[in-house]
N, C-alpha and C positions, 0 to 999 in steps of 0.2 A: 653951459653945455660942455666946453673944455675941463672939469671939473665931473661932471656926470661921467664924461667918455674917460676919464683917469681912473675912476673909482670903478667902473665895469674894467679895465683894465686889470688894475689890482686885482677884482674877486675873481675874474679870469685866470690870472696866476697863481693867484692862492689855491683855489679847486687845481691845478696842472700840478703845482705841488705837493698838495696831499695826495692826487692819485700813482704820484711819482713816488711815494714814500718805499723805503726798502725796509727790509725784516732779517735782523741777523742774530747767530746765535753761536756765543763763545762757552765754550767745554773746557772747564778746568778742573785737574787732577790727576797725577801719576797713576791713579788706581785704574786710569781710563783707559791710558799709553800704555802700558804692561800687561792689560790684556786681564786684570784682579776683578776687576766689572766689564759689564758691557753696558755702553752708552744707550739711557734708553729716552734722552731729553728731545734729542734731534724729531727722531719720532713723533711724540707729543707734541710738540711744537709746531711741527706741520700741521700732525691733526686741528689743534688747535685755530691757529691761522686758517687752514682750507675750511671751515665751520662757518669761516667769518668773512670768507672772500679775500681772502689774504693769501700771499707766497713767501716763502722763507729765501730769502735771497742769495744767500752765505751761511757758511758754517764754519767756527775753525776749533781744534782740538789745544790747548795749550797745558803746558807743566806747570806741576807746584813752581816754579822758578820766578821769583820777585822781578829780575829783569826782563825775562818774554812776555809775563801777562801787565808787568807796566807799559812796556812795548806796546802790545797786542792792541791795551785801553788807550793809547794815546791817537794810534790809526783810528780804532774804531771814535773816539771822542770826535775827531773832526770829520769822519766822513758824512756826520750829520744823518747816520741811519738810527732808526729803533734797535735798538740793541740787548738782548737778553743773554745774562752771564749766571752759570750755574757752579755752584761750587766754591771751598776756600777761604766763605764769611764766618767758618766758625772761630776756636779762642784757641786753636791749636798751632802749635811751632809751625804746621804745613798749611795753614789757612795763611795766605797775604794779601788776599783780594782786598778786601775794605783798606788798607794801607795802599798795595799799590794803586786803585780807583784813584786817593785821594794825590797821590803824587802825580800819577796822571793827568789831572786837574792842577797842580801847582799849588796844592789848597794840603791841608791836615787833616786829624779824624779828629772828631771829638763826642761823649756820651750822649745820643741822642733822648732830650728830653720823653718825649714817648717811647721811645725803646725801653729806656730805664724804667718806666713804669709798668708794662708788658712783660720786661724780665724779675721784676719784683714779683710779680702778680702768679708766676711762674712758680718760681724759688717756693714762694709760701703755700700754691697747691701744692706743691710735690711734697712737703715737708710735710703733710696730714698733720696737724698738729705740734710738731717735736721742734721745742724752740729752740732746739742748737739749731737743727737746719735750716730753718727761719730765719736766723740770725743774719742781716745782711753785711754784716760788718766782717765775717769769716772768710780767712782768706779763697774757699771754694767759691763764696757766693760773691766775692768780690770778684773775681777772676770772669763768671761768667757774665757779668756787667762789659767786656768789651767784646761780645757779641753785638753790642749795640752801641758801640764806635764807628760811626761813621762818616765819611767824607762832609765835611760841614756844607751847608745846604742843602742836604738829604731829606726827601720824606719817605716816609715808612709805606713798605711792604706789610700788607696783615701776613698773619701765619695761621691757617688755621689748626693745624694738626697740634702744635705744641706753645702758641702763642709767640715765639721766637723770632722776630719781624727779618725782613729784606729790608731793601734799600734800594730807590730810583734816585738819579741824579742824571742832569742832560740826557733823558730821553736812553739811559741806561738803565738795566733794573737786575738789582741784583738778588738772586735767589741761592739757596743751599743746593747743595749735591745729592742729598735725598731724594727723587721720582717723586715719591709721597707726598714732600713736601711742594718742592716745584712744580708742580703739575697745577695745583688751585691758585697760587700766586701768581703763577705767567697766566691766567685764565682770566686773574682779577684785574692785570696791567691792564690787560686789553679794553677790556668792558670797560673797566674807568676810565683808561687815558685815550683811547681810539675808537668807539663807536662810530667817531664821525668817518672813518674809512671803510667800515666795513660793506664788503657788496657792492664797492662803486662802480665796480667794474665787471660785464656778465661774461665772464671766464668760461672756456670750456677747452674740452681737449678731445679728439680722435684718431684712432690708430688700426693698422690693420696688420698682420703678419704678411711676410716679402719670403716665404720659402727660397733658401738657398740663395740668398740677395747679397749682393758684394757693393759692399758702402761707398768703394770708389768708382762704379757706376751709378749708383744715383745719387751720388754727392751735385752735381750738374742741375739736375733735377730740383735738389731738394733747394739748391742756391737761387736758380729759376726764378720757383713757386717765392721767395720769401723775396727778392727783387718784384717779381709783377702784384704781391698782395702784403705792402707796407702791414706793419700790424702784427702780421702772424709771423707765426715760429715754427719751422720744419723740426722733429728731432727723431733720429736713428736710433734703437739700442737692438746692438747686435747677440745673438747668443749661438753657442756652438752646440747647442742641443739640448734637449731633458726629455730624457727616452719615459722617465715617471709621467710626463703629460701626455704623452702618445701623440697621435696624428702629424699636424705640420710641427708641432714642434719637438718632433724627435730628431730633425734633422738641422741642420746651422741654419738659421732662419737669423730675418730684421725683422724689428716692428718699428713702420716707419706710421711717422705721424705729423699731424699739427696742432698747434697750441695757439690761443688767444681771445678776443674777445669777439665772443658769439655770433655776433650779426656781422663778422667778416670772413665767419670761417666756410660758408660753404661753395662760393668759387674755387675759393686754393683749393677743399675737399676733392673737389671733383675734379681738378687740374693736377690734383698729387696722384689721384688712384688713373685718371685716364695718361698720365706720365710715365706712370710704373709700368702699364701694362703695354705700354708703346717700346718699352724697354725688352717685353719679352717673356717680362716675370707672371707668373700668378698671384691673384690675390687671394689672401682669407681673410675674412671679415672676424673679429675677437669678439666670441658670444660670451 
């Protein structure tokens, strides 16, 4: 019996753990920081996740710089989240990711057996026939051989756009800086490595417009609601107006809301909109 009651224990914790799991996503490149692109990973990435009953839990922006994104990897290595890093695996002076990943880890890079044969496979489409470019011995095709240096212990990322793999390592996975390409690779972590999290949890979110609403009167309120219904999440986003939308929201308005898991949310609901309006405010409901 002592043995039965340990092992539902365990599967007890284990299910608490997967539903606990976090979702983060590192941004790497000067080209992001200057302002030369705009970041369109974040975005997707959501998307993504929200498809699958997932939340993106962090985001951070880092530089080509060897010491911030070894930094960066060694926080994220131990805070034990799913971690998607885009950017800086390519064979150029300004890519260090695969290098600093693997110092991060205390570990080295080396030619990943399946990569080299993905980037062969590559080399010789691209060549149509022409056996200098075929030639893997050139120092061009040699070169593009530590695109597939990786942190040892690494398995591969497919690629579908150009055959040119990622890299997962601890529950990191590392993709290029292309959209194009990142976008069907973070698609494919998921589905391979995490089906078993998706939807665990019946997520929902409701909000209403607080015309002309001042956040440090219903800050009280919104602390209240999240004190008396454990679970949910109150959140405020204030704006000073957009006369383009007309009506309530041409004026400073809140949109105040709650977030959480479904079968908790419609007490707080009705205790956040009869809150507000005890406050004075009007409400509008977001058609």
């Amino acid at each position: 019996m002592v043995d039965v009651i340990k092992k539902v224990e365990v599967d007890a914790a284990g299910k608490d753990a997967k539903a606990s799991r976090r979702f983060g996503l590192i941004i790497i490149g000067d080209e992001i920081l200057s302002g030369r692109r705009q970041d369109k990973h974040m975005s997707k990435l959501i998307e993504l996740l929200n498809e699958r009953g997932l939340n993106l839990a962090w985001a951070k922006y880092v530089a080509d710089d060897p010491e911030q994104i070894t930094a960066t990897l060694k926080e994220s290595f131990a805070s034990g989240d799913v971690v998607f890093s885009t950017g800086g695996i390519g064979a150029t002076p300004d890519d260090h990711t695969r290098q600093c990943a693997a110092l991060a880890l205390g570990s080295t890079i080396a030619l990943h057996p399946m990569a080299k044969e993905l980037i062969t496979g590559r080399i010789q489409a691209t060549a149509e026939g022409d056996p200098v470019k075929a030639d893997l011995n050139t120092p061009e095709n040699q070169h593009r051989f530590k695109m597939g240096e990786f942190p040892v212990g690494s398995e591969i990322i497919p690629n579908p756009y150009n055959q040119i793999p990622g890299f997962r390592i601890q529950e990191h996975h590392f993709v290029p800086g292309f959209p194009v390409m990142a976008a069907p690779m973070m698609e494919w972590c998921l589905d391979a490595h995490y089906s078993d999290l998706f939807h665990q949890e019946n997520w929902a979110e409701q909000s209403f417009i607080v015309p002309k609403g001042i956040e440090s009167v219903l800050t009280p309120l919104m602390e209240r609601i999240e004190t008396n219904f454990p679970g949910v999440k109150v959140f405020s986003l204030p704006s000073v107006g957009d006369p383009s939308k007309g009506g309530v929201y041409v004026d400073r308005h809140i949109e105040l809301g709650i977030k959480g898991n479904a079968n908790l949310l419609e007490s707080a609901w009705s205790a956040l909109r009869t809150g507000t309006q005890a406050l004075g405010y009007e409400i509008h409901d977001i058609t």
